[in-house]
BAFI-403508 format. One record per residue: residue in one letter; x, y, z of N, C-alpha, C, CB in turn. Coordinates in steps of 0.001 Angstrom, whole numbers, plus 524288, in hexadecimal, padded with zeros to 5 digits. Atoms other than C-alpha are relative to their C-alpha. Glycine has a CB too. Layout:
aXYZXYZXYZXYZ;...
REM end
This chain:
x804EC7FFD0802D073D30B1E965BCA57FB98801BF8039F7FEC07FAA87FD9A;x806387FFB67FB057334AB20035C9F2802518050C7FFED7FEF87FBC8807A7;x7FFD07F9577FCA973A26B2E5C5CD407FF56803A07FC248061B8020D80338;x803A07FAFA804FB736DFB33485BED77FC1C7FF4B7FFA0800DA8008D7FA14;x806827FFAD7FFD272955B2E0F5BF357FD88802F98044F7FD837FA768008A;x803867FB597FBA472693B34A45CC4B8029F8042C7FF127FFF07FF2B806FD;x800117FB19803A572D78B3F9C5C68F7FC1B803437FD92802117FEEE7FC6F;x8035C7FD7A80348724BBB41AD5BCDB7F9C67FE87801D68017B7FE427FA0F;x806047FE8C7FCDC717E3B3E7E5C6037FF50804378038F7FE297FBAD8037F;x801CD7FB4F7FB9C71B32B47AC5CFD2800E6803A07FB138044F80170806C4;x801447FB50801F071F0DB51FE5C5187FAF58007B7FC7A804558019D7FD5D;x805EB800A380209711E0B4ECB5BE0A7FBEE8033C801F57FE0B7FAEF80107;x804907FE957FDBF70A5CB4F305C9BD8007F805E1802457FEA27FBEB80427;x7FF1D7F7927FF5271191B5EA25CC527FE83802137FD278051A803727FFC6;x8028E7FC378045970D20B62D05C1E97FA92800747FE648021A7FEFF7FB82;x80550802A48014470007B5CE35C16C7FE6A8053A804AC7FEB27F7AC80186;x8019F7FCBB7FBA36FFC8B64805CF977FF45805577FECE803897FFBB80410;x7FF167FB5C8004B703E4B715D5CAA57FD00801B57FAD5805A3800E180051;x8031E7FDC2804646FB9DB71025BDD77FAE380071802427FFF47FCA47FAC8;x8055E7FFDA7FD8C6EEFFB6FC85C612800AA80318803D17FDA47FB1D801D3;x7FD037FE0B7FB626F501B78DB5CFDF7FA108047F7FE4C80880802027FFCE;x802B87FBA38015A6EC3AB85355C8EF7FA4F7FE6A7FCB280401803867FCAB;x8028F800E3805F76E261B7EEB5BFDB7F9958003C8026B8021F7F8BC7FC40;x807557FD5B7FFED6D4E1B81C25C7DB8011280349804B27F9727FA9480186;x8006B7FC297FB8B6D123B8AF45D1247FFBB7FCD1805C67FA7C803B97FF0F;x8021F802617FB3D6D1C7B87D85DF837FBC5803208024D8041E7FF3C803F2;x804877FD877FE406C39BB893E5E3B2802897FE408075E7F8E27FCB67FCC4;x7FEDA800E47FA2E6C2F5B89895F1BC7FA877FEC8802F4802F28056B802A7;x8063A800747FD8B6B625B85FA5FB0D7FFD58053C802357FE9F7FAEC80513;x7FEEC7FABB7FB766B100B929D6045B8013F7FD7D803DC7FB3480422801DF;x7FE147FFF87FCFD6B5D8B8B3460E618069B80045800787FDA47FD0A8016A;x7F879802048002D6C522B8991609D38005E807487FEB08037E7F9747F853;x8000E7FC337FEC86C2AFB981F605DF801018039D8040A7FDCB7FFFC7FF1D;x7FE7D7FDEF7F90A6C049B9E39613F1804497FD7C801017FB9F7FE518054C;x7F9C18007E7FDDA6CD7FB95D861704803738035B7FDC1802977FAB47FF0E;x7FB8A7FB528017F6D478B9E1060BEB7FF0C80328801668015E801AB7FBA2;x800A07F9FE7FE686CF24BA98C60E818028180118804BF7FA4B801C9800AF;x7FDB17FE0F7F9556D3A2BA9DE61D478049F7FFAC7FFF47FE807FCAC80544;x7F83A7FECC7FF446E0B3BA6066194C801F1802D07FC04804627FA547FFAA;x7FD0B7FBEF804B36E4B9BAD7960BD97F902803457FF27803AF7FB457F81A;x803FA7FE22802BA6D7AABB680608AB80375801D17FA507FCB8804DC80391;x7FE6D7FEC0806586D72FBB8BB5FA697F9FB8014E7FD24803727F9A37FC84;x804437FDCD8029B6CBD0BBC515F0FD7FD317FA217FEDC801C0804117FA7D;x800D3803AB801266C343BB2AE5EEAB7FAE07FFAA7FA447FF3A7FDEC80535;x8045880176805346BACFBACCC5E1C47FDD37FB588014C8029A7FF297F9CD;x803CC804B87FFEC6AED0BA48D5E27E7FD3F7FFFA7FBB37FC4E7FFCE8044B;x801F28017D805D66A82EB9ED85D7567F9227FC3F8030B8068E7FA547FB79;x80536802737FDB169A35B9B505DB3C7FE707FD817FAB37FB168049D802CE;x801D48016B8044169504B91A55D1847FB0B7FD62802C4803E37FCB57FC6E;x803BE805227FF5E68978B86BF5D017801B17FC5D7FC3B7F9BA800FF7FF12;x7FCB480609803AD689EFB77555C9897FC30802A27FB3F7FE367F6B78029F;x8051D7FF29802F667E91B7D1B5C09F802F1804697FC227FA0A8025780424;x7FEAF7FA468022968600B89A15BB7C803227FFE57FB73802F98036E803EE;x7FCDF8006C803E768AF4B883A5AD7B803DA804918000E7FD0C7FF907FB60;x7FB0B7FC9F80107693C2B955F5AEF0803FE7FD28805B27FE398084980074;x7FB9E800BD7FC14699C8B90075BC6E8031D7FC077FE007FE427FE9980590;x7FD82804838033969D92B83445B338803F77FFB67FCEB7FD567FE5A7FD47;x7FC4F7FE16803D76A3D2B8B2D5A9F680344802FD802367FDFD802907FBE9;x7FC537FF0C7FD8E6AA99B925C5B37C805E67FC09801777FD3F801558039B;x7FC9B802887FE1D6B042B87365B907803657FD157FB3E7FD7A7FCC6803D7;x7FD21802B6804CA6B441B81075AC318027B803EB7FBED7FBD87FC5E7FCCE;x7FDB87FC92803DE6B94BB8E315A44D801C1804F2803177FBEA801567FB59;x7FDEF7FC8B7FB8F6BBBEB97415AFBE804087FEDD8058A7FB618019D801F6;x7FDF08011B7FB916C00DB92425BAF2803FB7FA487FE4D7FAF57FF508048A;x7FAF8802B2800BC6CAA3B88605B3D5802EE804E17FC957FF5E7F9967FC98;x7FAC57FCA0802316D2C6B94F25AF00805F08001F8010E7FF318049E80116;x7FB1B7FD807FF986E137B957A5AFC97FF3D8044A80413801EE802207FA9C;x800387F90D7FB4B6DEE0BA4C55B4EB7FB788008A804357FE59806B37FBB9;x803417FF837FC6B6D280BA2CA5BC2E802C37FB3F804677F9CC7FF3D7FD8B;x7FDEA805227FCB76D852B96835C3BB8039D8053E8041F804F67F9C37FB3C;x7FA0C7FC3B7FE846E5D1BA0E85C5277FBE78029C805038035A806177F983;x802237FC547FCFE6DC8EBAC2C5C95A7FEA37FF0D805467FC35801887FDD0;x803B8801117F9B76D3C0BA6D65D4EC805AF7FCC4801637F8027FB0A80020;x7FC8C802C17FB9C6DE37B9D2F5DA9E804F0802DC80243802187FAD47FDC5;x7FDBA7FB1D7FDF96E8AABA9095DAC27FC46802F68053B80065804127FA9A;x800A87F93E7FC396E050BB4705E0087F9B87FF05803C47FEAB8078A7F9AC;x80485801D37FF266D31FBAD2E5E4368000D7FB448030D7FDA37FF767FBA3;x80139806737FDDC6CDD1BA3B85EED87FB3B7FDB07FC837FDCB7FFC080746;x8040E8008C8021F6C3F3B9C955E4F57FBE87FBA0803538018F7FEC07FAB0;x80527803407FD656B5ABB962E5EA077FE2C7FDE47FC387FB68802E9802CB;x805FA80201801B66AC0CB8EC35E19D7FADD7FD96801B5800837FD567FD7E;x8034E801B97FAE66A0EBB8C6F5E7997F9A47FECD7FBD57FF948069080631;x80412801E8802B2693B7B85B75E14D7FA9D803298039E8005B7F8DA7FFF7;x803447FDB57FE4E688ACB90355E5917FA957FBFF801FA7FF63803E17FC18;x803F5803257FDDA67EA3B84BC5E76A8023C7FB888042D7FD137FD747FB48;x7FE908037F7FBF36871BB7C715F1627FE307FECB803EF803208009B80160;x80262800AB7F9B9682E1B76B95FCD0804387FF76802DE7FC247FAF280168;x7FBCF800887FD0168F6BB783C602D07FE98802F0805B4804E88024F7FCE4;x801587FBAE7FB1C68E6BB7D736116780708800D5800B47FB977FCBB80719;x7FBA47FFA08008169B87B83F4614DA80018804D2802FF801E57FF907FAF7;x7FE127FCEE7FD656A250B8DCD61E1B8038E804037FD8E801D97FD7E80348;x7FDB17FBFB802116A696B9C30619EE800BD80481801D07FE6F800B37FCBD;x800177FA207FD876AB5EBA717621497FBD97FFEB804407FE71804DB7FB77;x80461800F97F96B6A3F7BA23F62D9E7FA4E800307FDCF800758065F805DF;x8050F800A98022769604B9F82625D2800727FA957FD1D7FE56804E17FC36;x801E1804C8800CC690F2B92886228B7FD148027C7FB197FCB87FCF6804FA;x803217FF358069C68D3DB937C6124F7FD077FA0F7FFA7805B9800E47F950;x8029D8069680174681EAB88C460EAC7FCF0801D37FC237FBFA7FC1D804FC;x804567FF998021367879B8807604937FBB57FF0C80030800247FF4B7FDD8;x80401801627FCA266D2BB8BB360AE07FB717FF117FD327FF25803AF803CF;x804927FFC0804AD6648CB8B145FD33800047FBE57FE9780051803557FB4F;x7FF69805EA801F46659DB7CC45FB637FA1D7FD6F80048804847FC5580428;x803F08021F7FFD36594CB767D5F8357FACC804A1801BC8013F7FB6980387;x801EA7FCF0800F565290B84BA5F8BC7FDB88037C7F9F9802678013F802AA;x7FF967FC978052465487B899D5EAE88024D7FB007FBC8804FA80626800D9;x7FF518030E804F6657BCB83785DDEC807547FEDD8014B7FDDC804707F942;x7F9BE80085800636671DB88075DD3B80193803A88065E802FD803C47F8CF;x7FCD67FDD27FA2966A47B8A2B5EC02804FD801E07FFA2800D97FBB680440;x7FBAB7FE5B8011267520B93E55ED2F802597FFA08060D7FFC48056D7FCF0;x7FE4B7FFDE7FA9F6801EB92EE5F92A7FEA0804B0802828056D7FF488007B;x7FF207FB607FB08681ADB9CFA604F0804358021D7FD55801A27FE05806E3;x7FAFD7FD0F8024868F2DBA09E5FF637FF03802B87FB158049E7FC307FEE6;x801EF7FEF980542688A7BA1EF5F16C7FCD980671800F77FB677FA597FDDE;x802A77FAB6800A367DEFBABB65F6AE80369803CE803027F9EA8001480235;x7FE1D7FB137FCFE6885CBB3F25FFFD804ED802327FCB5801D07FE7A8067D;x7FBC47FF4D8037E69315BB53C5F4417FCDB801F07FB3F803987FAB47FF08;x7FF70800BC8069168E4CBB2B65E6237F9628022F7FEA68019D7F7CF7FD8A;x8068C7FEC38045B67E06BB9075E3878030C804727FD837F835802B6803C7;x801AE7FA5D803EF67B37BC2735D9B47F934800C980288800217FE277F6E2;x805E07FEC6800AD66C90BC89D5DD8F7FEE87FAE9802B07FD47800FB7F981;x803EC805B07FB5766A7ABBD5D5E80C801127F9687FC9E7F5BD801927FFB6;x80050805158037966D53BB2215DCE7806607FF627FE697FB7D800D27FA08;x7FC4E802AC8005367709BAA275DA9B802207FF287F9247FE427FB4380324;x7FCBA80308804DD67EC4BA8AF5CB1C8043F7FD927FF5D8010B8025C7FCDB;x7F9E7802848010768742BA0375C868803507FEB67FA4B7FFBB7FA988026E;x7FBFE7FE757FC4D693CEBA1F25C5D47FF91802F5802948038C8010E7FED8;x7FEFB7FA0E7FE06694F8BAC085D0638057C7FEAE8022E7FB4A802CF80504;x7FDDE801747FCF66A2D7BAE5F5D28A801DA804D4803B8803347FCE87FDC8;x7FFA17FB147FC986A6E1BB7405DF7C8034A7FFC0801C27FD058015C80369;x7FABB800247FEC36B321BBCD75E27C7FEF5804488047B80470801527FAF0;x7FEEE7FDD87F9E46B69BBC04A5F1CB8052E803C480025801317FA7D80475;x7FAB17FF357FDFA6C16DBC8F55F67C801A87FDDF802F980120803768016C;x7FE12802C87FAD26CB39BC3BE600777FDE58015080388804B88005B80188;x802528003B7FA876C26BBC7D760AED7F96F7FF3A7FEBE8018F80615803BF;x8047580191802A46B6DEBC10A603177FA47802F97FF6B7FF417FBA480222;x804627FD04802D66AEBDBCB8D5FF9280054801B37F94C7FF998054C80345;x7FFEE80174805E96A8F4BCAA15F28380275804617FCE67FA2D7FEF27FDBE;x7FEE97FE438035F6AFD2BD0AF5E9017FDB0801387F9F5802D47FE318008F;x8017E800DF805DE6A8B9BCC5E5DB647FB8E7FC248010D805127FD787FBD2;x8034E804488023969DAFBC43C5D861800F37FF4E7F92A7F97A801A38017C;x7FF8A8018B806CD69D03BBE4F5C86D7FBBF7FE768004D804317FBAA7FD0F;x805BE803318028568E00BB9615C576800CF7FCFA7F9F27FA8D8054F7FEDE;x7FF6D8026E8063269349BB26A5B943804BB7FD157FE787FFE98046F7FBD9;x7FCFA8022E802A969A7DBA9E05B11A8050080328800437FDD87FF297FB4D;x7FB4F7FBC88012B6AB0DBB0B35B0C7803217FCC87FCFC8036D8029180531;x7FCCF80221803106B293BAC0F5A5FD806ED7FFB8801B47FEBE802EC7FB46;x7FA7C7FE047FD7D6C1B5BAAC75AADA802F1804CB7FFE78035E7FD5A7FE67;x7FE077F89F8005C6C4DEBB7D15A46F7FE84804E98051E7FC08802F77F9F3;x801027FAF77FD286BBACBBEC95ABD77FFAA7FE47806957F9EF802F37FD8B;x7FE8F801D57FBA86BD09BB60F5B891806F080261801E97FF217F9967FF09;x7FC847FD187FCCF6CA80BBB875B90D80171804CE800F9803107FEDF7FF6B;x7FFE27FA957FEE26C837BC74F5B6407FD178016C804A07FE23802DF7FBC3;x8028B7FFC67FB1F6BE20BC74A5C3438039E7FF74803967FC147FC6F800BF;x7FCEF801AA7FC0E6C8D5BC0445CA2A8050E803D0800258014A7FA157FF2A;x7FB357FCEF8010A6D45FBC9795C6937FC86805CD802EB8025E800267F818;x8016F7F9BC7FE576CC06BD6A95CA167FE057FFA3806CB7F9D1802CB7FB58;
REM end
């Protein structure tokens, strides 16, 4: 009776493992980034949001839980998310990123924010920006991408 009950906990808990195996994207920090990059380079996608941004909300709740968007970026993509008003300080490619607009401006934007993601000097959010493997920008998005057309960005 004990070697079919742990039977059926360990095969439970395998399956429990392997159904959550794919089911969100692995974001990554820019610091765990620069580690992949030096050891596998690959293309990379960042998703610049804010807590304030009703399309980055809906991203995250109708975009970024897809089946194919999950597939897409964790296949062929190192993914970032990164909150453009952070006060995170943090190391990237030998430069110290801080947010030096903190208690300057209303919606202080990071260092990483203004050397990646403006349009015209300003910041929208969503902005999302896709790198090649030798992290030069490839794409910017200034807008909301519905999963359709998020993979169609990510596929071309």
């Amino acid at each position: 009776m004990y070697k079919g009950v742990l039977v059926l906990l360990i095969s439970l808990f395998s399956f429990n493992l392997i159904s959550q195996e794919n089911d969100s994207i692995d974001w990554l920090s820019f610091e765990e980034l620069e580690v992949a990059l030096n050891g596998n380079p690959k293309p990379v996608f960042i998703d610049f949001y804010t807590d304030w941004c009703v399309y980055c909300k809906k991203m995250d709740k109708k975009v970024f839980t897809k089946t194919e968007v999950i597939k897409v970026l964790n296949e062929n993509y190192y993914a970032v998310r990164f909150d453009a008003e952070s006060e995170e300080k943090f190391k990237f490619g030998g430069r110290i990123f801080v947010n030096d607009q903190i208690g300057r401006t209303r919606n202080p934007i990071h260092q990483i924010v203004q050397f990646l993601a403006l349009r015209n000097g300003q910041f929208v959010a969503p902005t999302l920006v896709i790198l090649d493997k030798d992290f030069k920008v490839k794409s910017r998005h200034f807008e909301y991408k519905s999963s359709g057309k998020l993979i169609e960005v990510l596929k071309n």
